[in-house]
LOKOL-95208 format. One line per 10 residues: number of its first residue (from 1); their letters; for each residue x, z, y of N, C-alpha, C. Coordinates in Angstrom, 1 decimal, padded with zeros to 4 digits. Layout:
N
NUM = a = X Z Y X Z Y X Z Y ~ ...
# end
This chain:
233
1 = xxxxxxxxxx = 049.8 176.6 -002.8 050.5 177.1 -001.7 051.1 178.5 -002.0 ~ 052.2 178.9 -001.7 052.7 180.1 -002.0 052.5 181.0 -001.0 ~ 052.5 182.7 -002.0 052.1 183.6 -000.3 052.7 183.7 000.5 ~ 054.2 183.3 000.5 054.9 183.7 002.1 054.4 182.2 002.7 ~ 053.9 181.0 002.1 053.6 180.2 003.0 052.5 180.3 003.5 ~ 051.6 180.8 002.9 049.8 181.3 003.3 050.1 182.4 003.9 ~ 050.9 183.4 004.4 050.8 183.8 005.3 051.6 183.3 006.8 ~ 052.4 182.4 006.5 053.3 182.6 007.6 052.2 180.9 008.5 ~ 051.4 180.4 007.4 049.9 179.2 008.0 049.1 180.2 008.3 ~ 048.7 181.5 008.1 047.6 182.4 008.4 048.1 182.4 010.4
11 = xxxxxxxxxx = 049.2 183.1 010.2 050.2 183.4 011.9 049.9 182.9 012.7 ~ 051.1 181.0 012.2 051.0 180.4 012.8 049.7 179.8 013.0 ~ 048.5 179.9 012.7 047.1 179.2 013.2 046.4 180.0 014.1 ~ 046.4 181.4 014.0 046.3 182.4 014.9 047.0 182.3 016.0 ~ 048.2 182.2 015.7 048.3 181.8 016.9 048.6 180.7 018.0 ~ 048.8 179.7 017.4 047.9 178.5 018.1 046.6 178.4 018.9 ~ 045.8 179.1 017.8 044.5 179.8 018.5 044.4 180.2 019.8 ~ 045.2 181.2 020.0 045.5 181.9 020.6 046.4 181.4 022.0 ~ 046.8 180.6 022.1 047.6 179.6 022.9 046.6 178.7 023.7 ~ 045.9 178.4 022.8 044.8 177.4 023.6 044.2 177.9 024.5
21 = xxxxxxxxxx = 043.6 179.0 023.6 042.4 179.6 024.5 043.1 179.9 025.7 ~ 044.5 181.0 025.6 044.9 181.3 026.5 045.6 180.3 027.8 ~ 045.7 179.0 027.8 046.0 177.9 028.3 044.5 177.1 028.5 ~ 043.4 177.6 028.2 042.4 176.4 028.6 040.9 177.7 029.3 ~ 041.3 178.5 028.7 040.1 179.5 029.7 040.1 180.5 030.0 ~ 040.0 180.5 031.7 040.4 181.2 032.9 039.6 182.8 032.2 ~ 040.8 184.2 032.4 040.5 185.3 032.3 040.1 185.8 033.2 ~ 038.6 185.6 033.0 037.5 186.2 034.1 036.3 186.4 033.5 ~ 035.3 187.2 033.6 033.6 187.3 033.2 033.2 186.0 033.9 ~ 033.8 185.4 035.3 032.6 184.4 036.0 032.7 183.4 035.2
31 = xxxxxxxxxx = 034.2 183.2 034.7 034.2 182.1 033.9 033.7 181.9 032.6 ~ 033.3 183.1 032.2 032.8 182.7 031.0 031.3 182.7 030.9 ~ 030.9 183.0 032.3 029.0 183.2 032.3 028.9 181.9 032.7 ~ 029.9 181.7 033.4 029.9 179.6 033.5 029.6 179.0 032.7 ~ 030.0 178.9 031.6 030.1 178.6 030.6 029.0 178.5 029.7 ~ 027.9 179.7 029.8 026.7 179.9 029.4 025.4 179.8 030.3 ~ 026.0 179.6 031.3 024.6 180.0 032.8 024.4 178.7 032.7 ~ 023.6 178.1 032.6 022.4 177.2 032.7 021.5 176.8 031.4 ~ 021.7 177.9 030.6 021.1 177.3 029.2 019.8 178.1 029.1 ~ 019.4 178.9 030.3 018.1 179.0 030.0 018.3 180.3 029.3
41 = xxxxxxxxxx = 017.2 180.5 028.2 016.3 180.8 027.3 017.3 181.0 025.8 ~ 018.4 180.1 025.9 019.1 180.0 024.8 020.6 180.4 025.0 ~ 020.5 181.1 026.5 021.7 181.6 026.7 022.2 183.0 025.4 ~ 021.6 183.9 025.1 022.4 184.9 024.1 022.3 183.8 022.6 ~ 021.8 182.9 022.6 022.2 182.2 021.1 023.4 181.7 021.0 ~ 023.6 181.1 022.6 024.5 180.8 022.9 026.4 181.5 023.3 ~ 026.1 182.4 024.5 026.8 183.7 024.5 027.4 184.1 023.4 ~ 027.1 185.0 022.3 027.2 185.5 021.1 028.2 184.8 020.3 ~ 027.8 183.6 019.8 028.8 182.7 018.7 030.0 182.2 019.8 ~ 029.8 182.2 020.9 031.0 181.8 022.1 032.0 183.1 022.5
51 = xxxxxxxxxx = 031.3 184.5 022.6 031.9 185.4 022.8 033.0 185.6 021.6 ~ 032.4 185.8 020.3 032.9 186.2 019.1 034.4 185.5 019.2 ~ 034.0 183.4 019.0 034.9 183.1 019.1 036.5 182.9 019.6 ~ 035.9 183.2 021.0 036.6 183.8 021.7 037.7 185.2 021.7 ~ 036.8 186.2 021.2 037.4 187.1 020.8 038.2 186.8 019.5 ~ 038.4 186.1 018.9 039.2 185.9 017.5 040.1 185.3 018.1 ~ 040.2 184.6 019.4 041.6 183.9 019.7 042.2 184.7 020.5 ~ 041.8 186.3 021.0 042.4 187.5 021.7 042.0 186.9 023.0 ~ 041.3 186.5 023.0 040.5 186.7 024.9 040.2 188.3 025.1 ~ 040.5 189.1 026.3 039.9 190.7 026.8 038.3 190.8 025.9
61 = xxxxxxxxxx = 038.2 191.3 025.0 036.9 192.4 024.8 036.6 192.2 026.1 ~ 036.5 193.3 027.4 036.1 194.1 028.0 035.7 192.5 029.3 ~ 036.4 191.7 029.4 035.7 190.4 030.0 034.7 189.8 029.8 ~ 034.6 189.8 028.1 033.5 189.3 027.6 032.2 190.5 027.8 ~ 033.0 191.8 027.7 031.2 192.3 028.1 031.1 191.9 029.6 ~ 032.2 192.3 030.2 031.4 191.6 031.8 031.2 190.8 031.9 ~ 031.1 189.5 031.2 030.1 188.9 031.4 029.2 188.3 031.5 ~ 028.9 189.7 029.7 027.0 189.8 029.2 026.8 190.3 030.6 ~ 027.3 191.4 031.0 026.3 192.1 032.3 026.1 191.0 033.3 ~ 026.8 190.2 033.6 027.0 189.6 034.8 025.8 188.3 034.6
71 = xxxxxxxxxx = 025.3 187.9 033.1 024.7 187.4 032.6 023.3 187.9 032.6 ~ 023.5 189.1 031.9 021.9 189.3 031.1 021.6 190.8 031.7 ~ 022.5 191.5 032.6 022.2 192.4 033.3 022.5 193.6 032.0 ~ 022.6 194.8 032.7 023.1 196.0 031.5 022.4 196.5 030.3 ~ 020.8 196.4 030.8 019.6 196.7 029.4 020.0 195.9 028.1 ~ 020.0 194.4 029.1 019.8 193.3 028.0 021.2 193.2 027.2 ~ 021.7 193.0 028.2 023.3 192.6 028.3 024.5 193.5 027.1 ~ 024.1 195.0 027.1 024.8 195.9 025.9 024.8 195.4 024.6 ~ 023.6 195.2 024.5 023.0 194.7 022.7 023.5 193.5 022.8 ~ 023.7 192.8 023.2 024.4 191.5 023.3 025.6 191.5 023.2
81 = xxxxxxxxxx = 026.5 192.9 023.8 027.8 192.6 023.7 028.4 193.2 022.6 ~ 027.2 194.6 022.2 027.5 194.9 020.5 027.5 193.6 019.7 ~ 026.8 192.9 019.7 026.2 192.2 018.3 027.5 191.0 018.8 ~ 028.1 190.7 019.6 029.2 189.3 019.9 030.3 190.5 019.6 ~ 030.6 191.3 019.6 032.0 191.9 019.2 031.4 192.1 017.7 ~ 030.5 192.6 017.3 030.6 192.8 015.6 030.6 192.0 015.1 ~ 030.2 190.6 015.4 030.3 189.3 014.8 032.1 188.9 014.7 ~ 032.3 189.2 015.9 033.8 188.8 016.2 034.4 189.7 015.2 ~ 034.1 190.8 015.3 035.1 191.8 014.2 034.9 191.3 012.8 ~ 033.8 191.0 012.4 033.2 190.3 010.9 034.3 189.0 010.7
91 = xxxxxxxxxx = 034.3 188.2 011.8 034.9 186.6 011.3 036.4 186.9 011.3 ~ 036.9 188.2 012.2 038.1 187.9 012.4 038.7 189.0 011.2 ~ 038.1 189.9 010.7 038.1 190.7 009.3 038.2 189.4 008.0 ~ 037.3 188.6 007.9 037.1 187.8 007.1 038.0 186.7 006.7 ~ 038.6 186.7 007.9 039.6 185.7 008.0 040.9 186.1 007.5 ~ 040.9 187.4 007.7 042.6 188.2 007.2 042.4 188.3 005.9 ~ 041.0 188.6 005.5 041.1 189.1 004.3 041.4 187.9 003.0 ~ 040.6 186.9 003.6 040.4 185.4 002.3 041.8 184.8 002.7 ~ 042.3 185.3 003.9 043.7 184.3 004.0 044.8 184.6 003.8 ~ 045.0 186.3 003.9 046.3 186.9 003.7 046.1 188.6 002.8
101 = xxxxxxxxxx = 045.1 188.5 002.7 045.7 189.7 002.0 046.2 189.8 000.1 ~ 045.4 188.8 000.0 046.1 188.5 -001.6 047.8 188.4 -001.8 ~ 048.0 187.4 -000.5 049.3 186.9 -000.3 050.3 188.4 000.3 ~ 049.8 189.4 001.0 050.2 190.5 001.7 050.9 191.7 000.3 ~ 049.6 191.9 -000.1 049.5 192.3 -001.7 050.8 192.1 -002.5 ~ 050.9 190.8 -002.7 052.0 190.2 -003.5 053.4 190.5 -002.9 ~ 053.5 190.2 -001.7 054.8 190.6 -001.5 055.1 191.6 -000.6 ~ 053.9 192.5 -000.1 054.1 193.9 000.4 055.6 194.8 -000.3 ~ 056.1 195.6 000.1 057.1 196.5 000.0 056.6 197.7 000.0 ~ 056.9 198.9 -000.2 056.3 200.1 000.0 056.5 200.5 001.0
111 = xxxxxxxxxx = 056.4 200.1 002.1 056.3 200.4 003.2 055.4 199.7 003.8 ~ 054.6 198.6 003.6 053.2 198.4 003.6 052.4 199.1 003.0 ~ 052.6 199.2 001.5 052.1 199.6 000.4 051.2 200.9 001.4 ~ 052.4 202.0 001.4 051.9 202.7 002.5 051.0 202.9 003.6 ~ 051.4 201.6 004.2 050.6 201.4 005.3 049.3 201.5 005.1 ~ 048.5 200.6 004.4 047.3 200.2 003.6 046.8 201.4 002.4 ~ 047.8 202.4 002.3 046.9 203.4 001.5 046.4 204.2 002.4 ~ 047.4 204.4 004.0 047.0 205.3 004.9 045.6 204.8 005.3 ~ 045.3 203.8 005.6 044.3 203.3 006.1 042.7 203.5 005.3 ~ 043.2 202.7 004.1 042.2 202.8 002.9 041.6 204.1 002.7
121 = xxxxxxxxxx = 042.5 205.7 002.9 042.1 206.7 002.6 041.8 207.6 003.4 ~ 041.8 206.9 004.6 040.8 207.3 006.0 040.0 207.1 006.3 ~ 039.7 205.2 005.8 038.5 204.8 005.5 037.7 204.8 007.0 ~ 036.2 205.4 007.0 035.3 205.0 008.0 036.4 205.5 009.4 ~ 037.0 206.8 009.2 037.3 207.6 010.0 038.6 206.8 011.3 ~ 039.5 206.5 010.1 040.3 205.5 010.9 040.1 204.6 011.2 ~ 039.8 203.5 010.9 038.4 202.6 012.1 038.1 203.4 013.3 ~ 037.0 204.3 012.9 036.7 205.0 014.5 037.4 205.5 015.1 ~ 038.3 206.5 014.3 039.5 207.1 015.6 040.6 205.7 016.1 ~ 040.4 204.3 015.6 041.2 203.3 016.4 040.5 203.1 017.5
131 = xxxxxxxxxx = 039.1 202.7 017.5 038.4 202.1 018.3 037.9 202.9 019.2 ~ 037.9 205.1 019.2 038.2 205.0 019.9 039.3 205.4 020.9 ~ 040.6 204.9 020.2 041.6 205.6 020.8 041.8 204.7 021.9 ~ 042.1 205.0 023.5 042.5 204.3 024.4 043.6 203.1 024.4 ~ 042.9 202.0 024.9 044.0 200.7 024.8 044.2 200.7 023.4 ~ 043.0 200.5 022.8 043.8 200.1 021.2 043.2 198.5 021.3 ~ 043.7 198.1 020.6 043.6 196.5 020.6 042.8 196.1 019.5 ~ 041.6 195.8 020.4 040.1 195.4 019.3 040.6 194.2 018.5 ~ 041.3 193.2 018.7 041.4 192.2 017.6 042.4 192.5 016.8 ~ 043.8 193.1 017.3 044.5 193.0 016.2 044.0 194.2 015.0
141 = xxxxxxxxxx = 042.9 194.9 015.5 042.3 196.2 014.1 041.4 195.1 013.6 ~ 040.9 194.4 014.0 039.9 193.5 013.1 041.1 192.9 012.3 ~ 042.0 192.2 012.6 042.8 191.7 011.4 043.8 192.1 011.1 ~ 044.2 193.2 011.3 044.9 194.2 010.3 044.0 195.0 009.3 ~ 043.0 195.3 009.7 042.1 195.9 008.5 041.4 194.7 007.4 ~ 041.5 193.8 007.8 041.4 192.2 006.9 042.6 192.5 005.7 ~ 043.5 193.0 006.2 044.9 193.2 005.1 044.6 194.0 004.2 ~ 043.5 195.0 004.4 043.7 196.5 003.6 042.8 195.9 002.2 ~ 042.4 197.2 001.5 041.2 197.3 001.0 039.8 197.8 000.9 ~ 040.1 197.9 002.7 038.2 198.6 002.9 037.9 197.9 002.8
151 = xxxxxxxxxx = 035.7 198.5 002.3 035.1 197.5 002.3 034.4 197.2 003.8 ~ 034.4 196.2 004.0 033.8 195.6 004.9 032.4 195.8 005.8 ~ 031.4 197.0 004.9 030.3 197.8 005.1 030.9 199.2 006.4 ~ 031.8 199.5 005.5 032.8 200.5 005.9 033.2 200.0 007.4 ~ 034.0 199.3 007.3 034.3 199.0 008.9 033.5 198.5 010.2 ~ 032.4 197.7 009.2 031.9 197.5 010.2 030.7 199.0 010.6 ~ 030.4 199.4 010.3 029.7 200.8 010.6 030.9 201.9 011.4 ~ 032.0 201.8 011.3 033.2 202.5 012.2 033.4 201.2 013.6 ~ 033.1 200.4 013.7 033.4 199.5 014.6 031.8 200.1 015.4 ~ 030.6 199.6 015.2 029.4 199.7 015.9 029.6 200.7 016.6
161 = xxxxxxxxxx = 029.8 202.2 015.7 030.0 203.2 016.7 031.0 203.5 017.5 ~ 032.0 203.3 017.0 033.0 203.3 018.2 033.0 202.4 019.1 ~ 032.7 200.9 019.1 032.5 200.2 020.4 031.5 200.4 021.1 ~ 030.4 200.4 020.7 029.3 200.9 021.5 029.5 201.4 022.7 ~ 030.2 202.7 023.3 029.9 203.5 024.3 031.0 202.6 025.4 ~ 032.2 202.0 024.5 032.5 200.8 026.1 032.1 199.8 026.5 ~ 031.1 199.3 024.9 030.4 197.7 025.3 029.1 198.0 026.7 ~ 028.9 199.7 026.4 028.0 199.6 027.5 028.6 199.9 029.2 ~ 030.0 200.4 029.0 030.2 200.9 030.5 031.0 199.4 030.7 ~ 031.5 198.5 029.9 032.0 197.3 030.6 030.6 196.2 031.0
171 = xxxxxxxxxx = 030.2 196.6 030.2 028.8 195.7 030.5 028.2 195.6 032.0 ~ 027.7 197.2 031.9 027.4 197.6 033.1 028.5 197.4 034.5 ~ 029.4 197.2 033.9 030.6 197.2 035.6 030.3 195.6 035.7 ~ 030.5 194.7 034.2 030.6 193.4 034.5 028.8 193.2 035.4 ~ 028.5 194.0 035.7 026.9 193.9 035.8 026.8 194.0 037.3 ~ 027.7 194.9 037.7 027.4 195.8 039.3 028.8 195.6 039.6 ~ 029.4 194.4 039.4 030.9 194.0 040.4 030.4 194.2 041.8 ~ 029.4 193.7 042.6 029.3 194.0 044.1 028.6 195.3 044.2 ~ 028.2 196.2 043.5 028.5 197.5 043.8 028.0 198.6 042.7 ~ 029.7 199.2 043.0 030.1 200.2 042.0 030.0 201.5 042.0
181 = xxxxxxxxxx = 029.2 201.4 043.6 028.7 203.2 043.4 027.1 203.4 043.1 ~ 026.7 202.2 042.4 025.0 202.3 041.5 025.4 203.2 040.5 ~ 024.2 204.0 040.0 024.3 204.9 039.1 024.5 204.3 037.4 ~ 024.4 202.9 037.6 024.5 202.3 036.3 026.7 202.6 036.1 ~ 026.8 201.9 037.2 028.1 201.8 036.7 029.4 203.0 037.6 ~ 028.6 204.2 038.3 028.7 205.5 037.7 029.0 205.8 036.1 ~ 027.8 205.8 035.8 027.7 206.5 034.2 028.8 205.6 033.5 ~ 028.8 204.0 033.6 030.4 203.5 033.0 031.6 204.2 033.2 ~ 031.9 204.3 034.6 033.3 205.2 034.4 033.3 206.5 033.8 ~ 032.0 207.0 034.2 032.1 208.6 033.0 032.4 208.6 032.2
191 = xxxxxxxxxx = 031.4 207.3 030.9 031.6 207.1 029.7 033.1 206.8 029.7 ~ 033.8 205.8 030.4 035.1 205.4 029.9 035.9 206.2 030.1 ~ 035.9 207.8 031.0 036.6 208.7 031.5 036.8 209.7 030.3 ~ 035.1 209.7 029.5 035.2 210.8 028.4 035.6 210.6 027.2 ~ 035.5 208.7 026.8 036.5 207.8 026.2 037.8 208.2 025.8 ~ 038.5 208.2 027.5 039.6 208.5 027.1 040.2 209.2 026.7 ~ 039.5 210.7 027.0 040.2 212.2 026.7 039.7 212.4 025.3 ~ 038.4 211.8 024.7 038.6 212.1 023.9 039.2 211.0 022.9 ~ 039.4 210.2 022.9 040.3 209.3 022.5 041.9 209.6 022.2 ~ 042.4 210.3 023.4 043.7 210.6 023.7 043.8 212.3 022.8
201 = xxxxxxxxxx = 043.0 213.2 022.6 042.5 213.9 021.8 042.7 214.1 020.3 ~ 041.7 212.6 019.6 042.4 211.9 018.2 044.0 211.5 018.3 ~ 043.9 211.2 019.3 045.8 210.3 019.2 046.6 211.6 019.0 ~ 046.3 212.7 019.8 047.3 214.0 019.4 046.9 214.3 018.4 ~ 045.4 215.0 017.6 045.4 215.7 016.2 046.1 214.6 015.3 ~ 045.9 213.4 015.4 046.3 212.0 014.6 047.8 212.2 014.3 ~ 048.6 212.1 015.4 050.0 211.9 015.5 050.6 213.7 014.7 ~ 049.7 214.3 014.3 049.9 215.7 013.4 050.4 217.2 014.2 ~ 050.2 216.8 015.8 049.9 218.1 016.8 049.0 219.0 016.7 ~ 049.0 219.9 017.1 048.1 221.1 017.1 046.7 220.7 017.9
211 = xxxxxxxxxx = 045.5 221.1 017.7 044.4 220.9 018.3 044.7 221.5 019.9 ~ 043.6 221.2 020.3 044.0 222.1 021.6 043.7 223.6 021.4 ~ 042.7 223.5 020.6 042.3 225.4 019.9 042.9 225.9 019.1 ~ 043.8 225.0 018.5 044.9 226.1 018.1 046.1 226.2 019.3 ~ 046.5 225.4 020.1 047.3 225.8 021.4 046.5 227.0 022.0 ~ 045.3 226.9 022.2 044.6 228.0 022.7 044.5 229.3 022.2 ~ 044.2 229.7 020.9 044.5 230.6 020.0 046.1 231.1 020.0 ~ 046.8 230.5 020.5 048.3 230.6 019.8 048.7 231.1 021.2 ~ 048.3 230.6 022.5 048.5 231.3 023.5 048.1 232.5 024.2 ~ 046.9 233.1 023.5 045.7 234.4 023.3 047.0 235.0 022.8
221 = xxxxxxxxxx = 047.5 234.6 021.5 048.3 235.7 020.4 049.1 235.8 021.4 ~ 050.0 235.2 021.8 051.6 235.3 022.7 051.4 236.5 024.0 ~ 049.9 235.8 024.4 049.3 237.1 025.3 049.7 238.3 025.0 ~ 048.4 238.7 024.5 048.1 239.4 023.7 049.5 240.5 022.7 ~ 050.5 239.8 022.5 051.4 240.2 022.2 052.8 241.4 023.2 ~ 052.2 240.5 024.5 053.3 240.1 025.5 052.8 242.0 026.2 ~ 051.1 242.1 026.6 051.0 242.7 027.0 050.5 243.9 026.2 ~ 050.9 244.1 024.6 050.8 245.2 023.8 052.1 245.9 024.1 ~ 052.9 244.7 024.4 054.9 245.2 024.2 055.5 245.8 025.6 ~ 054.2 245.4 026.6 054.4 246.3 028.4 053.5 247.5 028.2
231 = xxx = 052.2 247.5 027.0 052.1 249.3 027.2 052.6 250.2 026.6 ~ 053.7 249.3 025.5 054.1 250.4 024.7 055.2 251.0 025.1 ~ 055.8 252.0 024.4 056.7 253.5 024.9 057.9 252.5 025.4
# end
């Protein structure tokens, strides 16, 4: 098979994937605890390899942790929704990598070329600063980083900790839908509040803007400047 045809079978099967799911199951947590609620004892063996799945055909992240919560409650339910998104990020890394990046390689331009050095040479960091930059799109970084040449240790250790702090505040909301002023899913919106800013934070130093402490320092000087030039003669 040649690489523009292995990749353009990589696409199109993804997205087929992607078609089904999204034409055969309803975007909701209830529906997906449906799906696992009566298995007892074997519900997270179950959950887990269904979540992951799921997530590889771009079903919402943040539905599937709601609902682990709505499932297994927030304690139980977090570690659950870490270990079904790292699996998910593992299969759906795995899959970029054995299916398209040889073929990507081959007929990349320098302007991928690029792309994949930026990445490769940020390594753990960029992973994290994706995951946690606001609205970044958990599956398409799992299989765009399948394209690169990180190693796979590497991302998944920038994935754990960057998802972590929303797998627990979606957890917890999918957990306390009938009430959202319990202190569990309080502390969710906090976490997703401090998420953002600092998420939105990376996206400015990232994009090659000034920190906010150097805006700060830089506004001290202008001060500082402003009111040497009103006492002088």
């Amino acid at each position: 098979m040649s690489h523009r045809l292995r990749l353009t079978a990589l696409a199109l099967g993804l997205g087929a994937l992607a078609a089904i799911v999204f034409l055969t199951v309803s975007r909701s947590p209830e529906h997906v605890r449906d799906m696992v609620d009566g298995t007892g004892a074997w519900a997270p063996l179950v959950f887990i390899p269904l979540s992951a799945a799921l997530s590889c055909a771009f079903f919402p992240g943040q539905l599937l942790a709601g609902a682990s919560g709505l499932l297994f409650g927030t304690a139980v339910g977090t570690p659950i929704s870490i270990v079904a998104a790292t699996l998910a990020a593992t299969a759906a890394f795995s899959i970029s990598r054995h299916g398209g990046r040889a073929a990507l390689d081959e007929l990349s331009g320098p302007r991928i070329r690029l792309w994949q050095d930026r990445i490769e040479r940020g390594g753990f960091l960029a992973v994290l600063y994706a995951r946690i930059a606001p609205f970044s799109p958990f599956v398409m970084i799992n299989y765009v980083s399948g394209l690169t040449r990180l190693r796979l240790s590497t991302f998944l250790a920038a994935t754990v900790i960057g998802i972590s702090p929303r797998a627990f505040a979606f957890t917890a909301l999918g957990g306390h839908l009938d009430n959202l002023g319990s202190p569990e899913a309080i502390a969710a919106f906090i976490v997703l509040a401090v998420m953002a800013v600092g998420g939105g934070l990376l996206a400015w130093n990232g994009a090659g803007r000034p920190s906010p402490q150097a805006v700060w320092r830089a506004l001290r000087r202008r001060r500082s400047r402003g009111a040497a030039g009103e006492a002088g003669p």
